[in-house]
N, C-alpha and C positions, 0 to 999 in steps of 0.2 A: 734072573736079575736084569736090570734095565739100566744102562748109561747113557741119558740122552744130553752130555755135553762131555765129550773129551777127543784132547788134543793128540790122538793117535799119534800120527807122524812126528809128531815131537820129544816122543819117548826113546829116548839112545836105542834101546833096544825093537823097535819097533814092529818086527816081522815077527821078534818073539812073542811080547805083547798081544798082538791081533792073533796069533796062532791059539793063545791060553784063553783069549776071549773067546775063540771059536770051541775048545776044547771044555770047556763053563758052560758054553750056552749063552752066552750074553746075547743081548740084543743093545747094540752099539752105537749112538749117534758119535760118528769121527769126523769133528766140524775142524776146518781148515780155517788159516790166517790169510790166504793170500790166491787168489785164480790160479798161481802158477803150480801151487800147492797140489792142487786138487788130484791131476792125474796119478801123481807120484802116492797120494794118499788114499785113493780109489783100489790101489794096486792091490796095497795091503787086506783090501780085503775079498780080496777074486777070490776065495775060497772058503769066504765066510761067509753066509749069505746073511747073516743077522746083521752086520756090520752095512751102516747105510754111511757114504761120505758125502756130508756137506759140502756146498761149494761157500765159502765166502769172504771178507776181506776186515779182518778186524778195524774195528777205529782206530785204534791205537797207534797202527802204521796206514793210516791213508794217506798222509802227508805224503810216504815213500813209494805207495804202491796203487796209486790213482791210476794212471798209466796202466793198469792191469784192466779196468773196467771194460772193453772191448775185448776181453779173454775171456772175463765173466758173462758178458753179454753171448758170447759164443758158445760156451759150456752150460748155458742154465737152461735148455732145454733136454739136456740131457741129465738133469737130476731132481728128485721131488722134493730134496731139503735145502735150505740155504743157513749158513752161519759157519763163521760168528763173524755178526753184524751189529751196527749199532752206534751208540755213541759212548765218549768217554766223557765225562766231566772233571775228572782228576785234575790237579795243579800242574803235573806235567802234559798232558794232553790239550788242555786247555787254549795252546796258543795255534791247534790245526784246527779251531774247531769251524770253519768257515768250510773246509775243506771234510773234514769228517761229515758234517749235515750235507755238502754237497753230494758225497761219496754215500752215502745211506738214502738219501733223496733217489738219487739216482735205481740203486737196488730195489728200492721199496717199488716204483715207477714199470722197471724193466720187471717184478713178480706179479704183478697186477695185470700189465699186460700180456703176461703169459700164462692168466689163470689161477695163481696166485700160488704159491708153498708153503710150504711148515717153514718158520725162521725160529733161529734160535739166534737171541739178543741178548747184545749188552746192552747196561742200562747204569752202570756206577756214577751217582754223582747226574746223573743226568735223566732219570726216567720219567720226568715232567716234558722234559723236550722228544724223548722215546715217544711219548704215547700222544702228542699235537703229534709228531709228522706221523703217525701209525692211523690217524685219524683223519690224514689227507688224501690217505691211499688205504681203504677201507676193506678192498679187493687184494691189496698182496699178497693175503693168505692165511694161516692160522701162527703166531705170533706164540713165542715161546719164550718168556723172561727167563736167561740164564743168571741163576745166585743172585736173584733180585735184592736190593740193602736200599731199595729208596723210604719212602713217609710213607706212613700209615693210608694218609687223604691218597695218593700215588695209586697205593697198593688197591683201595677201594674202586678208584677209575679206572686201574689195567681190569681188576674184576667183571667192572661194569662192560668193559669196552670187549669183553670174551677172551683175553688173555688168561694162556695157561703159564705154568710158572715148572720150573726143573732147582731143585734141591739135592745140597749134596754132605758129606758127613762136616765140610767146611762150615760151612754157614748151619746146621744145625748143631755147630758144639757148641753157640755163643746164647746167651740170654735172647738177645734181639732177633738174631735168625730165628731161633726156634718161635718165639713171639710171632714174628711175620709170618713164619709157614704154616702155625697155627689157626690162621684167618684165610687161609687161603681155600677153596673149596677141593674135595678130596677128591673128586670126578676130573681137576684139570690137572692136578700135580703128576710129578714124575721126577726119579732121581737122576741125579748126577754124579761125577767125580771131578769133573773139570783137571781131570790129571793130563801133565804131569804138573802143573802148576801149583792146583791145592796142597794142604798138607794135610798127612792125617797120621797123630801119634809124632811128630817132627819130623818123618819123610813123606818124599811126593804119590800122589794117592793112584794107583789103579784102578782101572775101571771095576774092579771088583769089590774096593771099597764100598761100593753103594750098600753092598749089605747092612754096614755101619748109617748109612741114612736110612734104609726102610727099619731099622730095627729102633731108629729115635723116631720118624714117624708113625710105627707100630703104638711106641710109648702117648707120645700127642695125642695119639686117637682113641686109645685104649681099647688099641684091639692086637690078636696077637700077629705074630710076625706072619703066619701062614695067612689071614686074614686080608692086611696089610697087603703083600704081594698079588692075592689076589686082585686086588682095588684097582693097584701098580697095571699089573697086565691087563686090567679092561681097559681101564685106561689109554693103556698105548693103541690097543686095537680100535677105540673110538676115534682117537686121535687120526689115524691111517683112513678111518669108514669114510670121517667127516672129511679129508683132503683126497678123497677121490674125484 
């Protein structure tokens, strides 16, 4: 199984957590909120080696944690993934956003000129603005919309523009999720959990949940769940060929 968005360090139990992911098999994206994050969430996985840690600096607190960019600038040669990065357009959000573009500018800048990485993005409320500045810096890398919920027209440009997309049991429970990830091409997808934030069943979801998303996009495709996983796992290994 495949978790390419979840918030490791942020699960209470967290050394537990990465141990049961190692003990699965998982193959783990554990994206970080914050540079200062990183090392502390790296740790977690010195014995996992399916577990890769993001460096990166949410939207959401850039306002708090801009200041950090000169940490991340220092650490991002020492990793092949960046996120979670990105923009927020929410009504709370909304009033750093001078400082979020500035803080994702910036990222996008410093991965291009380091030859570019896997990112995993946010894009809520705002994937119109995602994908003009993704299209400034064309070279950052290969772009990963995490739990994308933008427009259809959106959905068709990230396509055009070679963005892959990461789904998770969240956003496939709803009408509209499933709709979106149904148009997306099955060559760039990959699951998610985005735990411990998402919910799945009314608790927060584990990286293992993703079973519950290959087995709705198993349904999508109509094919069966061994199929399905297959797809998953070329997938990833494409993903890895092409950021070499």
């Amino acid at each position: 199984m495949i978790d390419f968005h979840c918030h490791l360090d942020l699960y209470p139990n967290a050394r537990q957590i990465a141990e049961d992911c190692r003990r699965r098999g998982l193959y783990v994206l554990s994206v970080t909120t914050t540079p200062a994050a990183w090392n502390g969430s790296s740790a977690l996985a010195c014995e996992a080696p399916r577990i890769l840690t993001a460096l990166g600096l949410h939207p959401q607190i850039a306002q708090e944690r801009r200041a950090e960019l000169p940490l991340f600038d220092e650490l991002l040669p020492q990793v092949r993934c960046v996120g979670e990065i990105g923009l927020d357009g929410g009504a709370a959000s909304r009033r750093d956003w001078e400082t979020q573009s500035a803080v994702f500018e910036h990222i996008l800048a410093k991965c291009s000129a380091a030859g570019g990485r896997i990112m995993s993005i946010h894009s809520r409320k705002a994937a119109s603005h995602v994908l003009d500045m993704l299209a400034k810096f064309p070279d950052a890398g290969i772009p990963i919309l995490h739990w994308y919920s933008g427009g259809y027209e959106d959905l068709k440009r990230a396509i055009a523009f070679g963005c892959w997309f990461s789904v998770g049991p969240a956003m496939l429970q709803g009408v509209r999720g499933t709709a979106l990830s149904a148009r997306i091409p099955r060559h760039r997808i990959l699951t998610e959990s985005d735990g411990p934030f998402a919910r799945v069943d009314g608790r927060r979801a584990f990286p293992w949940d993703v079973d519950v998303a290959q087995l709705r996009l198993a349904k999508i495709w109509g094919l069966t769940d061994k199929e399905t996983e297959e797809i998953l796992h070329g997938n990833l290994r494409q993903l890895f060929y092409r950021a070499m």
